[in-house]
N, C-alpha and C positions, 0 to 999 in steps of 0.2 A: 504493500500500500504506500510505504514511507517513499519507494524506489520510484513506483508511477508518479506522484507526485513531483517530486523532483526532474522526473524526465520530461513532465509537463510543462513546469518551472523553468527548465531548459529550453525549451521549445518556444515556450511564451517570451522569453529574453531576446531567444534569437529572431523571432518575428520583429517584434519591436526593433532589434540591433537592424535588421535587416531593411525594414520600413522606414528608421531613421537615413540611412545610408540613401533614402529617395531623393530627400529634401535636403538640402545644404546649402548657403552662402558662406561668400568667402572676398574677401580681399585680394587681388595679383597686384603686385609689383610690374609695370611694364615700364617704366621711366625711373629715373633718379625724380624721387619725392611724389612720384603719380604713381598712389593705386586705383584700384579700379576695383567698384563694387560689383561683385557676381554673382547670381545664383542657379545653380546647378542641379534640375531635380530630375528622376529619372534613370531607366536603363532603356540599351538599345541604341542603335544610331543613333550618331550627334547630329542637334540641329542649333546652328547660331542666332539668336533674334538679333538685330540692331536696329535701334528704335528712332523716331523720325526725332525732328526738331521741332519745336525744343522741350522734348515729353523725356522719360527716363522708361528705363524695363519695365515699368509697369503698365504700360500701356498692352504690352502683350497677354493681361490676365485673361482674356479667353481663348487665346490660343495657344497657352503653357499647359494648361488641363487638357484639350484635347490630345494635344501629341503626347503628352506624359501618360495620357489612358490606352493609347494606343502605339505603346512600346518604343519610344524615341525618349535620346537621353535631350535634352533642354538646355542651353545655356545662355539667359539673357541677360545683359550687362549693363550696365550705366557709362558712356560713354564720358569720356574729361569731363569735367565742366558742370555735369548735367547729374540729377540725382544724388546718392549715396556716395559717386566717385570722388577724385581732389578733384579740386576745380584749380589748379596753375594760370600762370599769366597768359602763357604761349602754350601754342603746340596744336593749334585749333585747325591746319591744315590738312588737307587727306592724305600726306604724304606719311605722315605723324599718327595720325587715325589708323592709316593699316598698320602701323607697326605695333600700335595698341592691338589692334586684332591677331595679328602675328604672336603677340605677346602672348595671349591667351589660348590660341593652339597650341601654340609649344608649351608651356606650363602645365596646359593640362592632358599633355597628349594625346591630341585628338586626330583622329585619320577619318576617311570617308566622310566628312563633313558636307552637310549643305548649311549654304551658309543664305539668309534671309534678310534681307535688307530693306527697311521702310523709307520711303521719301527719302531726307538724306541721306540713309543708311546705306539705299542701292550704291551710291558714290565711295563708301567704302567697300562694298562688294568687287565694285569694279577694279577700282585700285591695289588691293590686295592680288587680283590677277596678274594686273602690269606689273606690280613690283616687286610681288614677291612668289608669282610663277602661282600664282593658284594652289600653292602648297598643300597637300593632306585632304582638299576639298573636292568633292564627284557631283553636285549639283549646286545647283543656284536658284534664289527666287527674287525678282524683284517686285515689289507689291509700292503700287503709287509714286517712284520712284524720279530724282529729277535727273537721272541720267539720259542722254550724253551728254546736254547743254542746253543751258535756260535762256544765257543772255543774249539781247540781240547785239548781232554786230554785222558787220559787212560780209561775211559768210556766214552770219546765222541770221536771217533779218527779219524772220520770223518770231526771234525770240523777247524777253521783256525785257523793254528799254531799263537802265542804269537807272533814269531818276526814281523809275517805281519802288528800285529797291534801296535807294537812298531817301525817298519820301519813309519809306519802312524802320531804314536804323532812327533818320530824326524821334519816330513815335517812340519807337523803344528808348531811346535816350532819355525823352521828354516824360512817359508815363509807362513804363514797362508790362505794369499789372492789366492799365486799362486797353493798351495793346491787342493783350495776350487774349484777353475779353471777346472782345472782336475778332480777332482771328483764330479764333475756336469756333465762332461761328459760320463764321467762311468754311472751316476745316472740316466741318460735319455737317454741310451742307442745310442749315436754320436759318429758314427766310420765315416773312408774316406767315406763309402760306404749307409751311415745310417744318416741323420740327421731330426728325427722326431721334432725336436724344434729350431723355429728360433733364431739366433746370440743374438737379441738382449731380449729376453724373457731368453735364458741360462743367460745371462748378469743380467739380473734381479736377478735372485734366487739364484745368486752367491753374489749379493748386502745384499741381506736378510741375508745370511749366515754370511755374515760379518760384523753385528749389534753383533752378539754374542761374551759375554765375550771370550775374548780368554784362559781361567780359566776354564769355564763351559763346552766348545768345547772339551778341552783335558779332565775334568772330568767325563763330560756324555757318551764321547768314550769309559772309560774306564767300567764304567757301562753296557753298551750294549754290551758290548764284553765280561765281565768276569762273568754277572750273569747267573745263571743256574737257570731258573724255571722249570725245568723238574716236580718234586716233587707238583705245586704249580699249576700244568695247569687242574688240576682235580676239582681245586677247583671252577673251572669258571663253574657256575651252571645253567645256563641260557642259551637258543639258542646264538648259534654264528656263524656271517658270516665269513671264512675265505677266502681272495682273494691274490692272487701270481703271479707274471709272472713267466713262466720256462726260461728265458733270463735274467735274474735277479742276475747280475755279483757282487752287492755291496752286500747284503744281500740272498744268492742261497739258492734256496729254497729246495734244496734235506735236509740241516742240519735243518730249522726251519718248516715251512707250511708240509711238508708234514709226521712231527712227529706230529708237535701241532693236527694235524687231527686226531692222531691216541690218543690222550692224554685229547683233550676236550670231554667231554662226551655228549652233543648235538651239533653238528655242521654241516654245511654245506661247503665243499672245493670245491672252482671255481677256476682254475687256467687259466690265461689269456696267449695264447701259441705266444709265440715269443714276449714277454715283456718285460720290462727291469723292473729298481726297482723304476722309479716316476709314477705312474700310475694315481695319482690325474691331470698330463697332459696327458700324453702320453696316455691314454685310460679311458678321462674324460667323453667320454657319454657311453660306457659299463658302466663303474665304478658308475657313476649314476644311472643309470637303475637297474644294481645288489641291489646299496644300498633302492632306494627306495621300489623293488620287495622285500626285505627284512625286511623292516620299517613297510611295510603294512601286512604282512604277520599276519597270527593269531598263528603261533608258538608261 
Protein backbone atom coordinates (compact mmCIF):
# COMPACT_ATOMS: atom_id res chain seq x y z
CA UNK A 1 0.00 0.00 0.00
CA UNK A 2 2.89 2.36 1.41
CA UNK A 3 4.80 1.34 -2.02
CA UNK A 4 1.71 2.31 -4.48
CA UNK A 5 1.41 5.34 -2.82
CA UNK A 6 4.60 6.60 -3.33
CA UNK A 7 4.81 5.32 -6.81
CA UNK A 8 1.97 7.54 -7.31
CA UNK A 9 3.72 10.23 -5.52
CA UNK A 10 6.34 9.72 -8.17
CA UNK A 11 4.22 9.96 -10.91
CA UNK A 12 2.38 12.92 -9.69
CA UNK A 13 5.84 14.84 -9.28
CA UNK A 14 6.95 13.93 -12.50
CA UNK A 15 3.76 15.03 -14.20
CA UNK A 16 3.86 18.20 -12.76
CA UNK A 17 8.02 18.31 -13.29
CA UNK A 18 7.00 17.59 -16.62
CA UNK A 19 4.18 20.17 -17.33
CA UNK A 20 6.21 22.74 -15.78
CA UNK A 21 9.07 22.07 -18.28
CA UNK A 22 5.95 23.45 -20.99
CA UNK A 23 5.88 26.97 -19.61
CA UNK A 24 9.08 28.83 -19.09
CA UNK A 25 10.52 32.58 -19.45
CA UNK A 26 13.79 33.45 -19.52
CA UNK A 27 16.07 36.27 -20.19
CA UNK A 28 19.01 35.97 -23.21
CA UNK A 29 21.96 37.93 -23.35
CA UNK A 30 22.21 38.94 -27.10
CA UNK A 31 24.27 42.33 -26.65
CA UNK A 32 26.72 43.72 -24.07
CA UNK A 33 23.93 45.06 -21.58
CA UNK A 34 20.69 43.99 -23.91
CA UNK A 35 18.69 41.20 -22.61
CA UNK A 36 15.88 40.10 -24.16
CA UNK A 37 12.78 38.92 -22.58
CA UNK A 38 11.42 35.33 -23.74
CA UNK A 39 9.15 33.00 -23.23
CA UNK A 40 9.33 29.53 -24.25
CA UNK A 41 6.24 27.07 -23.98
CA UNK A 42 5.80 23.84 -25.42
CA UNK A 43 7.34 20.78 -27.25
CA UNK A 44 7.70 19.88 -30.92
CA UNK A 45 8.87 22.03 -33.71
CA UNK A 46 10.02 25.51 -33.01
CA UNK A 47 8.04 28.24 -34.13
CA UNK A 48 9.45 32.20 -33.62
CA UNK A 49 6.76 34.89 -33.05
CA UNK A 50 8.09 38.50 -33.77
CA UNK A 51 5.77 40.93 -32.92
CA UNK A 52 4.76 44.13 -34.81
CA UNK A 53 5.33 47.68 -33.60
CA UNK A 54 5.04 48.96 -31.22
CA UNK A 55 3.20 45.92 -29.22
CA UNK A 56 5.42 43.23 -27.34
CA UNK A 57 4.88 39.04 -27.22
CA UNK A 58 1.84 39.57 -26.14
CA UNK A 59 0.13 40.28 -28.77
CA UNK A 60 0.56 36.60 -29.85
CA UNK A 61 -1.84 35.38 -26.97
CA UNK A 62 -4.18 33.41 -29.39
CA UNK A 63 -1.92 32.01 -31.35
CA UNK A 64 0.76 30.70 -28.53
CA UNK A 65 -2.26 28.33 -27.32
CA UNK A 66 -3.20 27.03 -30.46
CA UNK A 67 0.25 25.97 -31.60
CA UNK A 68 1.27 24.80 -28.15
CA UNK A 69 -2.17 22.43 -28.27
CA UNK A 70 -1.15 21.26 -31.21
CA UNK A 71 2.49 20.00 -30.64
CA UNK A 72 4.82 23.19 -31.63
CA UNK A 73 7.47 24.39 -29.27
CA UNK A 74 6.80 28.50 -29.16
CA UNK A 75 9.06 31.05 -28.69
CA UNK A 76 7.91 34.72 -28.55
CA UNK A 77 10.04 37.40 -27.58
CA UNK A 78 10.03 41.03 -26.66
CA UNK A 79 12.04 42.64 -29.04
CA UNK A 80 14.82 45.80 -27.61
CA UNK A 81 13.00 48.41 -26.65
CA UNK A 82 9.76 47.09 -26.49
CA UNK A 83 8.11 45.11 -23.52
CA UNK A 84 9.95 43.19 -20.77
CA UNK A 85 13.26 43.43 -22.96
CA UNK A 86 16.33 46.47 -22.11
CA UNK A 87 15.39 49.15 -23.97
CA UNK A 88 19.29 50.74 -24.96
CA UNK A 89 19.83 53.97 -26.62
CA UNK A 90 20.86 52.37 -30.03
CA UNK A 91 20.69 49.38 -31.91
CA UNK A 92 17.07 49.82 -33.36
CA UNK A 93 18.37 48.82 -37.00
CA UNK A 94 17.45 45.46 -38.69
CA UNK A 95 20.96 44.86 -39.07
CA UNK A 96 21.07 44.64 -35.07
CA UNK A 97 17.50 43.11 -34.80
CA UNK A 98 18.77 39.91 -36.76
CA UNK A 99 21.55 39.55 -34.73
CA UNK A 100 19.10 39.76 -31.67
CA UNK A 101 17.21 36.92 -33.47
CA UNK A 102 20.40 35.04 -34.32
CA UNK A 103 21.19 35.51 -30.78
CA UNK A 104 18.30 33.57 -29.68
CA UNK A 105 18.73 30.54 -32.05
CA UNK A 106 21.96 29.91 -31.02
CA UNK A 107 21.30 30.20 -27.33
CA UNK A 108 18.62 28.03 -27.42
CA UNK A 109 19.58 25.64 -30.06
CA UNK A 110 17.10 25.70 -32.39
CA UNK A 111 17.18 23.89 -35.99
CA UNK A 112 14.03 23.50 -38.20
CA UNK A 113 12.70 26.75 -37.21
CA UNK A 114 9.93 28.65 -38.86
CA UNK A 115 10.27 31.67 -38.13
CA UNK A 116 6.83 34.27 -38.20
CA UNK A 117 7.18 37.79 -38.58
CA UNK A 118 4.33 40.50 -37.96
CA UNK A 119 4.29 43.88 -39.65
CA UNK A 120 7.73 44.97 -38.71
CA UNK A 121 8.70 41.69 -37.66
CA UNK A 122 8.57 40.33 -41.58
CA UNK A 123 11.73 42.90 -41.97
CA UNK A 124 13.55 40.90 -39.51
CA UNK A 125 12.42 37.62 -41.14
CA UNK A 126 13.85 38.92 -44.12
CA UNK A 127 17.20 40.02 -42.83
CA UNK A 128 18.17 37.20 -40.91
CA UNK A 129 18.07 35.55 -44.49
CA UNK A 130 20.41 38.03 -46.02
CA UNK A 131 22.70 38.17 -43.38
CA UNK A 132 22.85 35.41 -41.64
CA UNK A 133 22.08 32.77 -44.52
CA UNK A 134 18.62 31.66 -43.09
CA UNK A 135 20.46 29.62 -40.49
CA UNK A 136 18.63 26.56 -38.78
CA UNK A 137 15.26 27.82 -40.39
CA UNK A 138 12.98 25.58 -43.14
CA UNK A 139 9.92 27.81 -43.23
CA UNK A 140 8.72 31.31 -43.13
CA UNK A 141 5.57 33.32 -42.45
CA UNK A 142 4.87 36.80 -43.04
CA UNK A 143 1.59 37.91 -41.65
CA UNK A 144 0.70 41.90 -42.47
CA UNK A 145 4.15 42.46 -43.01
CA UNK A 146 5.97 45.82 -44.53
CA UNK A 147 8.36 44.07 -46.46
CA UNK A 148 10.13 44.90 -49.37
CA UNK A 149 9.46 48.65 -49.05
CA UNK A 150 7.03 51.38 -47.82
CA UNK A 151 8.65 54.48 -48.88
CA UNK A 152 8.03 56.33 -51.81
CA UNK A 153 10.93 57.26 -53.96
CA UNK A 154 11.97 57.43 -57.54
CA UNK A 155 11.96 53.76 -57.81
CA UNK A 156 9.21 53.10 -55.48
CA UNK A 157 6.76 55.87 -56.39
CA UNK A 158 4.11 54.16 -55.25
CA UNK A 159 5.08 54.04 -51.99
CA UNK A 160 4.34 56.70 -48.68
CA UNK A 161 5.61 59.90 -49.08
CA UNK A 162 8.45 60.98 -46.11
CA UNK A 163 6.37 63.72 -44.72
CA UNK A 164 3.59 61.10 -43.68
CA UNK A 165 5.89 59.51 -41.63
CA UNK A 166 7.47 62.52 -40.22
CA UNK A 167 3.96 64.00 -39.67
CA UNK A 168 3.99 60.48 -37.40
CA UNK A 169 7.24 60.91 -35.24
CA UNK A 170 6.02 64.99 -34.78
CA UNK A 171 2.69 63.02 -32.97
CA UNK A 172 4.78 60.71 -31.06
CA UNK A 173 7.18 63.32 -29.98
CA UNK A 174 4.28 65.77 -29.02
CA UNK A 175 1.76 63.11 -27.39
CA UNK A 176 2.86 59.45 -27.52
CA UNK A 177 -0.17 57.97 -25.56
CA UNK A 178 -2.75 59.89 -27.54
CA UNK A 179 -0.87 58.64 -30.79
CA UNK A 180 -0.84 55.38 -29.95
CA UNK A 181 -4.94 55.83 -29.29
CA UNK A 182 -5.55 56.46 -32.68
CA UNK A 183 -3.51 54.36 -34.25
CA UNK A 184 -4.97 51.39 -32.76
CA UNK A 185 -7.61 52.25 -34.31
CA UNK A 186 -6.51 52.43 -37.75
CA UNK A 187 -4.76 49.12 -36.77
CA UNK A 188 -7.83 47.13 -36.14
CA UNK A 189 -9.65 48.50 -38.50
CA UNK A 190 -12.67 50.82 -35.94
CA UNK A 191 -14.45 53.24 -37.82
CA UNK A 192 -18.20 54.91 -36.79
CA UNK A 193 -19.57 52.00 -38.69
CA UNK A 194 -16.98 49.06 -37.94
CA UNK A 195 -15.91 48.06 -34.50
CA UNK A 196 -14.54 44.57 -34.71
CA UNK A 197 -12.67 44.95 -31.20
CA UNK A 198 -14.16 45.60 -27.92
CA UNK A 199 -13.27 49.28 -25.91
CA UNK A 200 -11.65 47.65 -23.50
CA UNK A 201 -9.38 44.97 -25.37
CA UNK A 202 -8.27 48.34 -27.83
CA UNK A 203 -7.45 49.72 -24.30
CA UNK A 204 -5.27 46.85 -23.70
CA UNK A 205 -2.87 46.90 -26.73
CA UNK A 206 -2.61 50.53 -26.43
CA UNK A 207 -1.39 49.71 -22.72
CA UNK A 208 1.31 47.32 -24.26
CA UNK A 209 2.29 49.89 -26.80
CA UNK A 210 3.19 52.01 -24.10
CA UNK A 211 5.71 49.88 -22.15
CA UNK A 212 7.88 50.91 -25.05
CA UNK A 213 10.90 53.05 -24.82
CA UNK A 214 9.70 56.19 -26.35
CA UNK A 215 13.57 56.00 -28.01
CA UNK A 216 12.86 52.61 -29.62
CA UNK A 217 9.11 53.61 -30.91
CA UNK A 218 10.43 56.64 -32.96
CA UNK A 219 13.71 54.58 -33.88
CA UNK A 220 12.08 51.26 -35.18
CA UNK A 221 9.45 53.72 -37.09
CA UNK A 222 12.20 54.88 -38.75
CA UNK A 223 13.52 51.43 -39.73
CA UNK A 224 10.22 50.03 -41.08
CA UNK A 225 9.60 52.95 -43.14
CA UNK A 226 13.03 53.67 -44.71
CA UNK A 227 14.55 50.03 -45.26
CA UNK A 228 14.37 48.74 -48.63
CA UNK A 229 14.79 44.81 -48.92
CA UNK A 230 13.79 44.72 -52.28
CA UNK A 231 17.34 43.25 -53.31
CA UNK A 232 17.21 40.97 -50.16
CA UNK A 233 13.71 39.01 -50.53
CA UNK A 234 15.29 36.45 -52.87
CA UNK A 235 17.25 35.41 -50.42
CA UNK A 236 14.44 33.87 -48.38
CA UNK A 237 15.13 30.27 -49.59
CA UNK A 238 12.72 28.28 -48.00
CA UNK A 239 8.79 27.96 -48.29
CA UNK A 240 6.97 31.00 -47.05
CA UNK A 241 3.43 31.78 -45.95
CA UNK A 242 2.42 35.16 -46.89
CA UNK A 243 -0.94 36.59 -45.38
CA UNK A 244 -2.54 40.23 -45.81
CA UNK A 245 -5.78 41.82 -45.58
CA UNK A 246 -6.61 44.03 -48.63
CA UNK A 247 -8.34 46.64 -45.81
CA UNK A 248 -5.08 47.14 -44.47
CA UNK A 249 -4.90 51.18 -44.18
CA UNK A 250 -1.53 51.03 -41.67
CA UNK A 251 0.73 48.89 -43.78
CA UNK A 252 -1.42 48.55 -47.62
CA UNK A 253 -0.77 45.83 -49.16
CA UNK A 254 -0.70 46.88 -52.81
CA UNK A 255 3.21 48.54 -51.89
CA UNK A 256 4.41 45.29 -49.64
CA UNK A 257 2.55 41.56 -49.97
CA UNK A 258 1.66 41.71 -53.15
CA UNK A 259 5.45 42.55 -54.54
CA UNK A 260 7.02 40.21 -51.61
CA UNK A 261 4.96 37.41 -53.64
CA UNK A 262 6.21 38.26 -56.77
CA UNK A 263 10.13 38.44 -55.15
CA UNK A 264 10.06 35.34 -52.71
CA UNK A 265 10.94 32.52 -54.60
CA UNK A 266 8.74 29.76 -52.90
CA UNK A 267 5.68 31.05 -51.53
CA UNK A 268 2.24 30.97 -50.86
CA UNK A 269 -0.16 34.49 -50.91
CA UNK A 270 -3.56 34.30 -48.86
CA UNK A 271 -4.90 37.59 -48.69
CA UNK A 272 -7.76 37.96 -46.13
CA UNK A 273 -10.47 40.27 -48.12
CA UNK A 274 -11.95 43.08 -46.07
CA UNK A 275 -9.15 43.04 -43.40
CA UNK A 276 -7.41 45.51 -41.62
CA UNK A 277 -3.80 45.35 -40.50
CA UNK A 278 -4.15 43.31 -36.78
CA UNK A 279 -5.04 40.06 -37.84
CA UNK A 280 -3.56 38.03 -34.91
CA UNK A 281 -7.37 39.47 -33.40
CA UNK A 282 -9.35 40.44 -35.83
CA UNK A 283 -9.13 37.08 -37.98
CA UNK A 284 -7.49 34.80 -35.14
CA UNK A 285 -9.14 31.55 -36.01
CA UNK A 286 -8.57 31.91 -40.07
CA UNK A 287 -5.14 33.01 -39.04
CA UNK A 288 -4.70 29.83 -37.01
CA UNK A 289 -5.99 27.57 -39.28
CA UNK A 290 -3.62 29.03 -42.21
CA UNK A 291 -0.76 28.81 -39.94
CA UNK A 292 -1.10 25.56 -38.75
CA UNK A 293 -2.27 24.17 -42.51
CA UNK A 294 1.19 25.57 -43.02
CA UNK A 295 3.40 24.19 -40.12
CA UNK A 296 2.12 20.64 -41.01
CA UNK A 297 2.52 20.94 -44.43
CA UNK A 298 5.46 18.78 -46.14
CA UNK A 299 6.63 21.62 -48.25
Amino acid sequence: METNQINRSESLSEDIFSESNMSTDKYIVTAPNVKLYVKDYGQGKPVILIHGWPLSNEMWEYQIDTLVQNNFRVIAYDRRGFGKSSQPWNGYDYDTLADDLKAIIDQLDLKEVTLVGFSMGGGEVVRYFSRHAGKGVSKAVLISSVTPFQLKTDSNPNGVPQEKYDGMAEQIKDDRIGFLDSFGKTFFGVSFISKPISTPLLDYYRMLCSFASPRATLECAKSFSTTDFRREMASVNVPTLIIHGDEDKTVPIEITSEIATKLIPDNKFIVYEGAPHGLFYIEKDKLNKDLLEFLNSEI
